[in-house]
MARSEPA-838362 format. One record per residue (C-alpha): x negated, y, z negated; residue number from 1. Coordinates in nm, 3 decimals. Layout:
# MARSEPA-838362
X Y Z NUM $
...
END
This chain:
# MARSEPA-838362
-10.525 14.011 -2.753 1 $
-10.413 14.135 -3.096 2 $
-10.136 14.363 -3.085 3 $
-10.049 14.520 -3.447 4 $
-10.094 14.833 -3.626 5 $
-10.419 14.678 -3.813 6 $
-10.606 14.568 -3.499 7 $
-10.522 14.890 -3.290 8 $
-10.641 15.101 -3.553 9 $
-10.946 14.932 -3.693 10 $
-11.042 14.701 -3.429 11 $
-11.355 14.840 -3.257 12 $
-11.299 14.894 -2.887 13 $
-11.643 15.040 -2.750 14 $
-11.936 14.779 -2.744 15 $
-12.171 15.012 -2.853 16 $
-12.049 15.015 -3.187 17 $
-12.290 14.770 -3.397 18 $
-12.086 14.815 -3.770 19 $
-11.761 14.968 -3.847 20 $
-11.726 15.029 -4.246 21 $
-11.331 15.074 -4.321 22 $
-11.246 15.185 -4.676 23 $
-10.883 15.115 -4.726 24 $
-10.651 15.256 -4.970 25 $
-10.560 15.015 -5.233 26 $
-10.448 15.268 -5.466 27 $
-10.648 15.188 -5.832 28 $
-10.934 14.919 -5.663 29 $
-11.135 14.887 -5.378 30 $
-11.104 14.699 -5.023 31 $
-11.382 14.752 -4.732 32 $
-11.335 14.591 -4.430 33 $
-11.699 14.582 -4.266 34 $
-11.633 14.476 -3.924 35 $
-11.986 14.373 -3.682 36 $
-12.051 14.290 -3.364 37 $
-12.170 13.955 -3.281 38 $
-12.254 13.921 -2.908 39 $
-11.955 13.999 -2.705 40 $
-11.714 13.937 -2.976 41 $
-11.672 14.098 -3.355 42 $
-11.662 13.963 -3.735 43 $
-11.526 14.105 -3.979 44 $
-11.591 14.106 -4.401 45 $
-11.423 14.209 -4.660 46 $
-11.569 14.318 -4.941 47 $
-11.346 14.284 -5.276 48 $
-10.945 14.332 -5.263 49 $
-10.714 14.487 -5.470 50 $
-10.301 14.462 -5.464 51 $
-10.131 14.810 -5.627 52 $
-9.795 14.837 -5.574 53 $
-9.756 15.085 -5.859 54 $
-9.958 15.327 -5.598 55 $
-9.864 15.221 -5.292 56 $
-10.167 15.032 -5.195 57 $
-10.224 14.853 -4.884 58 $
-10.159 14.464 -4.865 59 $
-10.465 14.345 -4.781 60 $
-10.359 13.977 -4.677 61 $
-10.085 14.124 -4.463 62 $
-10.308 14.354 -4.311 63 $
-10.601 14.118 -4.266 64 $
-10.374 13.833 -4.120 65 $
-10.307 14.132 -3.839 66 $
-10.643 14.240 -3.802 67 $
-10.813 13.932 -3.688 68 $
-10.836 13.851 -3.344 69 $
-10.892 13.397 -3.462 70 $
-10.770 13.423 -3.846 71 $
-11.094 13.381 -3.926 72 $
-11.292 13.600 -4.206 73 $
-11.657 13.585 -4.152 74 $
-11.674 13.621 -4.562 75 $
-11.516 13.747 -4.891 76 $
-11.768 13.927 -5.100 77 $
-11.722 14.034 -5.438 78 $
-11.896 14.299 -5.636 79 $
-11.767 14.188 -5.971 80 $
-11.498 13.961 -6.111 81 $
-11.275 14.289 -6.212 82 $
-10.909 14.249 -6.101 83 $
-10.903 14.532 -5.893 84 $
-11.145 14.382 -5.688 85 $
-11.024 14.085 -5.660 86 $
-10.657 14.102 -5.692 87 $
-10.505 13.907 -5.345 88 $
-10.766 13.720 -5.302 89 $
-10.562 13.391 -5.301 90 $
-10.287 13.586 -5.094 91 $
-10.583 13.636 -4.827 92 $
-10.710 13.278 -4.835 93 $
-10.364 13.172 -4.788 94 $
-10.314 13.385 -4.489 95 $
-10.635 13.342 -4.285 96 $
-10.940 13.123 -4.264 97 $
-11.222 13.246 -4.486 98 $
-11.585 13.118 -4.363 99 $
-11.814 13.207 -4.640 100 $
-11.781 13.352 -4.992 101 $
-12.043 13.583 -5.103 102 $
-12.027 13.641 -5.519 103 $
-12.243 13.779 -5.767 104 $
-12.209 13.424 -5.992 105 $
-12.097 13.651 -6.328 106 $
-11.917 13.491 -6.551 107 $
-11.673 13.673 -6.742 108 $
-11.629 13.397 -7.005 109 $
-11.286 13.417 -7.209 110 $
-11.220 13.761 -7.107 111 $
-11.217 13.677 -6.718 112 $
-10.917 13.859 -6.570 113 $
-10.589 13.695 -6.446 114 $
-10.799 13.632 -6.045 115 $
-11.103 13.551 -6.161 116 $
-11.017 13.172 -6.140 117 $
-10.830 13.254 -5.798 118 $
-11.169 13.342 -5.691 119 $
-11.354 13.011 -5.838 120 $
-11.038 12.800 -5.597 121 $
-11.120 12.999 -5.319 122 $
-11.549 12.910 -5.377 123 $
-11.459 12.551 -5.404 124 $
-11.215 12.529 -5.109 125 $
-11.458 12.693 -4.889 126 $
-11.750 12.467 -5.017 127 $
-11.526 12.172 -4.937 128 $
-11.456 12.300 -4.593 129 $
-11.788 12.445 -4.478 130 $
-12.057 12.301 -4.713 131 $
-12.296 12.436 -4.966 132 $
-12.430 12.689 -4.720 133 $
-12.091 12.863 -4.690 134 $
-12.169 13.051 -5.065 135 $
-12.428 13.261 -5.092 136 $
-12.471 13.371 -5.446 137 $
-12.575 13.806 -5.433 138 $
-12.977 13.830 -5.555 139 $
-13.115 14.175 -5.532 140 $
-13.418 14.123 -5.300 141 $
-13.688 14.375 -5.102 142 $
-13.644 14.224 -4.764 143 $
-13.289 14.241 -4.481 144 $
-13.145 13.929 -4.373 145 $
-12.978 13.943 -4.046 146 $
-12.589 13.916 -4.048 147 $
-12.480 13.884 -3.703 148 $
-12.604 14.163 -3.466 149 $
-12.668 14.396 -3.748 150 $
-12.851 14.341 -4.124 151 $
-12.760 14.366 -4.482 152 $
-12.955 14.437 -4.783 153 $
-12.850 14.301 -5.113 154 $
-13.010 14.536 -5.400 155 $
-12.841 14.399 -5.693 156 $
-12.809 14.221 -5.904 157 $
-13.135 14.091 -5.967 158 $
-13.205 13.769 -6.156 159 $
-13.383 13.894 -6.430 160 $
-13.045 14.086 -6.484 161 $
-12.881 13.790 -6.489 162 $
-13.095 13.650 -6.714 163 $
-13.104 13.912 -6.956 164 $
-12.693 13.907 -6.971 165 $
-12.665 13.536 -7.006 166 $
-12.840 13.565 -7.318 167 $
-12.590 13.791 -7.477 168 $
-12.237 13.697 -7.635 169 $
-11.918 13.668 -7.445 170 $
-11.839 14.005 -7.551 171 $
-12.162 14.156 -7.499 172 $
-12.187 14.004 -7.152 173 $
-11.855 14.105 -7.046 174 $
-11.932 14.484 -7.104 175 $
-12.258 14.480 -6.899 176 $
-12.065 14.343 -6.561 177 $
-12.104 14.690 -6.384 178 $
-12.460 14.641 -6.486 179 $
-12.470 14.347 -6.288 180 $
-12.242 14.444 -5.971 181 $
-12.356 14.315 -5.631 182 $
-12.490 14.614 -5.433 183 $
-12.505 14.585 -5.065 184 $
-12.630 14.816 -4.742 185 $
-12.519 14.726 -4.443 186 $
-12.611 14.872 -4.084 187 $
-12.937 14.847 -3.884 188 $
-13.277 15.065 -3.857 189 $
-13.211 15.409 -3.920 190 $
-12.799 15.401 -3.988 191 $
-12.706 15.272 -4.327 192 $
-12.376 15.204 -4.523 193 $
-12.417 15.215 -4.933 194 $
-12.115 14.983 -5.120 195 $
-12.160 14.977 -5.451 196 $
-11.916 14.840 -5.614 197 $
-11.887 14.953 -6.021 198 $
-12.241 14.966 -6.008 199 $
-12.323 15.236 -6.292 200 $
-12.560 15.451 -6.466 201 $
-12.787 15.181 -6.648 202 $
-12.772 14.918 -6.296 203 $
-12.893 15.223 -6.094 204 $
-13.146 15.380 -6.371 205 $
-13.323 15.061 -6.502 206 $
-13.266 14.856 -6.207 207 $
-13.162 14.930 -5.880 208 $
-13.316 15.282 -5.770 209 $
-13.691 15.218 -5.893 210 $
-13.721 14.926 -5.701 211 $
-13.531 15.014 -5.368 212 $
-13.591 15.371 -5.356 213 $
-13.667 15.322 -5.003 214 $
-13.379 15.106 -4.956 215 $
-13.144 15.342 -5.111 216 $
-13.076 15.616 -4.819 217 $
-12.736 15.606 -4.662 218 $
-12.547 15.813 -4.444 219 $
-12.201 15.688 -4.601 220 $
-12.168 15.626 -4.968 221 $
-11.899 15.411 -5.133 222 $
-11.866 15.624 -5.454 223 $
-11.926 15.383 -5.744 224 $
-11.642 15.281 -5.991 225 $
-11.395 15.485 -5.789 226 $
-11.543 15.808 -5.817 227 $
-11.617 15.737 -6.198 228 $
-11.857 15.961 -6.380 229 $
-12.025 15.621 -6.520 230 $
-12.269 15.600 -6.203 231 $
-12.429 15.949 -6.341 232 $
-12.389 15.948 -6.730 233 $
-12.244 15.729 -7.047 234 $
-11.994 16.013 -7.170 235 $
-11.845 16.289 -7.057 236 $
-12.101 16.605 -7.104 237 $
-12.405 16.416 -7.099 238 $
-12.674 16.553 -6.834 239 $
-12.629 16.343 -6.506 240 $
-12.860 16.097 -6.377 241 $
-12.930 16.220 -5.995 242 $
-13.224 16.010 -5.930 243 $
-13.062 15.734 -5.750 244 $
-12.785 15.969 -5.536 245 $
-13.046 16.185 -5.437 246 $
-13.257 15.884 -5.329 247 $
-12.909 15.799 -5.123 248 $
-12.901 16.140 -4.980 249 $
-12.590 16.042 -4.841 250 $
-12.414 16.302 -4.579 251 $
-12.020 16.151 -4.681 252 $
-11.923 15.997 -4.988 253 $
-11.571 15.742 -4.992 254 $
-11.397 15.751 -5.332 255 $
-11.179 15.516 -5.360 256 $
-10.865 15.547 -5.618 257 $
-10.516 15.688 -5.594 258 $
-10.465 16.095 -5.715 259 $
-10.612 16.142 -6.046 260 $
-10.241 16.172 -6.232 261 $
-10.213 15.839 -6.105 262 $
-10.541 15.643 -6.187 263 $
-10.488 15.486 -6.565 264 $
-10.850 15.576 -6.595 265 $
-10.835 15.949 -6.479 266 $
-11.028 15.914 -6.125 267 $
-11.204 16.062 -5.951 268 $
-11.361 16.242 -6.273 269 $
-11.369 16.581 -6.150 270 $
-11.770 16.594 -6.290 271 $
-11.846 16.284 -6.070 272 $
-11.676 16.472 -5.733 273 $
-11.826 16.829 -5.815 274 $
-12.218 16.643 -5.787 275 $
-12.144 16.454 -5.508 276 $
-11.986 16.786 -5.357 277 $
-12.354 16.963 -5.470 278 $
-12.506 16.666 -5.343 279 $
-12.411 16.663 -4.950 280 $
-12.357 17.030 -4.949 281 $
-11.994 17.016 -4.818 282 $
-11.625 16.976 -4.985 283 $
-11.517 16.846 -4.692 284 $
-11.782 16.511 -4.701 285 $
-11.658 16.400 -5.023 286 $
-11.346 16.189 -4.902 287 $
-11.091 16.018 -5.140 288 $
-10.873 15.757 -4.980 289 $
-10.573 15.858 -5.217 290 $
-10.543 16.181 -5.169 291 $
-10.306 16.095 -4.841 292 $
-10.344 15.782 -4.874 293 $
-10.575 15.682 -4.561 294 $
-10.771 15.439 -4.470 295 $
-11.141 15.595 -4.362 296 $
-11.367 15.448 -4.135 297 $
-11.760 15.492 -4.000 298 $
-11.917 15.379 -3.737 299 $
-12.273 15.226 -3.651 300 $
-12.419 15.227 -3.313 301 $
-12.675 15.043 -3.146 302 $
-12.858 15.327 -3.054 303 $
-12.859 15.402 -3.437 304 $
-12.633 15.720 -3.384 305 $
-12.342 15.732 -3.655 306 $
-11.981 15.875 -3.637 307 $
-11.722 15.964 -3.840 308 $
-11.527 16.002 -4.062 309 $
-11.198 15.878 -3.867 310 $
-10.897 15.809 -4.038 311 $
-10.549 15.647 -3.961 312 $
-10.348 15.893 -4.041 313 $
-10.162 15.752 -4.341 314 $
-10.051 15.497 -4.079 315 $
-10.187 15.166 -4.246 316 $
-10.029 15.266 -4.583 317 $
-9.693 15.336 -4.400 318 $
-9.703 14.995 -4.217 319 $
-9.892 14.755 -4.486 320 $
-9.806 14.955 -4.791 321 $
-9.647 14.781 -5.126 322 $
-9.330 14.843 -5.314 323 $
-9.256 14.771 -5.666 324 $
-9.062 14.522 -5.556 325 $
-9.349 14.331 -5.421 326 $
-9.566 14.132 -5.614 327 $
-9.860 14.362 -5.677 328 $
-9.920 14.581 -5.980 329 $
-10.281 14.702 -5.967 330 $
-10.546 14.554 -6.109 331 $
-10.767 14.539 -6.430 332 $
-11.073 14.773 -6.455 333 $
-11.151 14.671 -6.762 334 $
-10.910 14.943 -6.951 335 $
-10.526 14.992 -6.965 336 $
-10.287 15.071 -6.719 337 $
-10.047 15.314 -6.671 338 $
-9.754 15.345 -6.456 339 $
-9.720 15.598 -6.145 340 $
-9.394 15.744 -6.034 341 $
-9.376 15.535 -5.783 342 $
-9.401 15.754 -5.477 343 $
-9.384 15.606 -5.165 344 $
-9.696 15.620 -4.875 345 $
-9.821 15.951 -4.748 346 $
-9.769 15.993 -4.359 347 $
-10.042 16.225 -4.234 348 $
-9.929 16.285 -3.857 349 $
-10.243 16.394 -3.739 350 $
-10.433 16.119 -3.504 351 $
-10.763 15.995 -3.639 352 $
-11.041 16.232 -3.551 353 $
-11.426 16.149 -3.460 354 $
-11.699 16.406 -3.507 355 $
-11.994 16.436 -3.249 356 $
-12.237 16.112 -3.310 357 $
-12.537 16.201 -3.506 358 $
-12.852 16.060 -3.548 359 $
-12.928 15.985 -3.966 360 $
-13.293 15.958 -4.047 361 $
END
């Protein structure tokens, strides 16, 4: 039996939890641990990592290396070659086993970030170890495929996307690669989690919510581009897009960045939290992981009930937390950066808290 902070916090204990969707804080990125069951046992994923010292952020090899029961990660997936999603991603292949590799296959030509090749080792070593069938290469597609005891849906990209981009010019393709972020849905019949990615406006508009509209509805949403406006509009003032969150219809919504006078890129935009606030009808359902810096998780039952939110308590960012004397400074987003002041983690004493289980149709 495991016995550290990571597995007694996140490490589903009641059998009748199918999925358990864990959005870390990571300060200016994004980490999800999606944890499954598989028989008697559970798997975990994670979906895209990001190292921020500058914020505080969670070491997401350290805290992985604790969380699993064998050392072994049932897969990395990536969104999108961006930095801050992929930032200790040879740190976490160095400190556990990692089965499969899911990736979207974008290729950010000469403007790839500093881990984009760290990600392109980690392919080939799992390819070597496990075979072709170990990478599985994100196609948007109609139908579920099973993973483990639950299912995911892949929406996006789709491969006339891909197409389309790999006609234009480095630079050109480059700034379309939220256009072609992987979208995924995991969960099972009636309980669904959304994680998007940087998915934005033109991915969801032209192609994402007209062909999945009935694929879209979620009861937890992983707020695109870390609560960035650029899921709803282009610039700031421009009327929002709502099509594709109201297809969602999602009852909480995870944004995931440090406090806005930290983020180099302003989030969350206050425009993008004020319509998801309109959207689910409550303040309180629109969660941001750097506010106290917590880690926030949701769970999935077999019965297809859903609880949550829970969080730790601060205590993950207090245990697994970076300094600026470790070797993490954030991650590229595609614009600048911008130093914090370096504030320690936030300790929230409460314990993690777990709302009546509710049914999500």
């Amino acid at each position: 039996m495991t016995d550290t902070t990571a597995h007694n916090v996140l490490w589903p204990t009641d059998p009748k939890i199918l999925v358990r969707v864990c959005f870390l804080y990571v300060g200016q990125g994004s980490s999800i641990i999606v944890i499954v069951r598989d028989g008697a046992a559970y798997r975990a994923l994670l979906v895209d990592s990001n190292l921020d010292k500058q914020n505080g952020g969670i070491d997401v090899a350290a805290l992985v290396k604790d969380l699993l029961p064998d050392g072994k990660l049932h897969a990395f997936v990536n969104t999108h070659p961006h930095d801050d999603h992929l930032k200790g991603v040879k740190e976490v292949s160095e400190a556990i086993t990692v089965e499969r590799v899911w990736h979207t296959g974008f290729d950010p030509g000469k403007k790839s970030g500093d881990h984009y090749d760290d990600l392109q080792q980690l392919i080939a070593d799992v390819k070597k170890r496990n075979g072709d069938g170990a990478i599985k290469v994100l196609r948007g597609s109609k139908s579920s495929e099973a993973l483990l005891d639950a299912e995911v849906y892949t929406l996006a990209p789709a491969d006339y996307v891909k197409d389309e981009i790999d006609e234009e010019d480095a630079d050109a393709r480059y700034a379309r690669i939220h256009e072609y972020c992987g979208v995924l849905r995991f969960g099972k019949g009636a309980s669904w989690a959304l994680v998007t990615g940087d998915a934005d406006l033109d991915a969801f508009k032209e192609h994402i919510t007209k062909f999945h509209k009935d694929r879209l509805p979620s009861f937890v949403l992983d707020a695109s581009h870390h609560g960035s406006r650029s899921f709803f509009m282009k610039n700031e003032g421009d009327d929002p897009y709502l099509d594709a969150l109201q297809a969602i219809a999602p009852t909480y919504v995870v944004m995931s960045a440090p406090t806005k006078d930290e983020s180099p890129h302003d989030h969350p935009h206050d425009d993008a939290v004020k319509l998801y606030e309109e959207q689910v009808g409550k303040k309180a359902n629109v969660l941001h992981t750097g506010k106290d810096r917590e880690t926030i998780f949701f769970d999935i039952r077999d019965d297809g009930t859903t609880s949550g939110p829970q969080n730790d308590g601060g205590k993950l960012a207090e245990k697994y937390g970076l300094d600026k004397d470790d070797d993490g400074d954030g991650g590229d987003d595609g614009g600048g950066t911008k130093k914090s002041d370096g504030r320690g983690p936030f300790v929230r004493p409460s314990a993690p808290s777990e709302q009546t289980p509710k049914k999500y149709a």
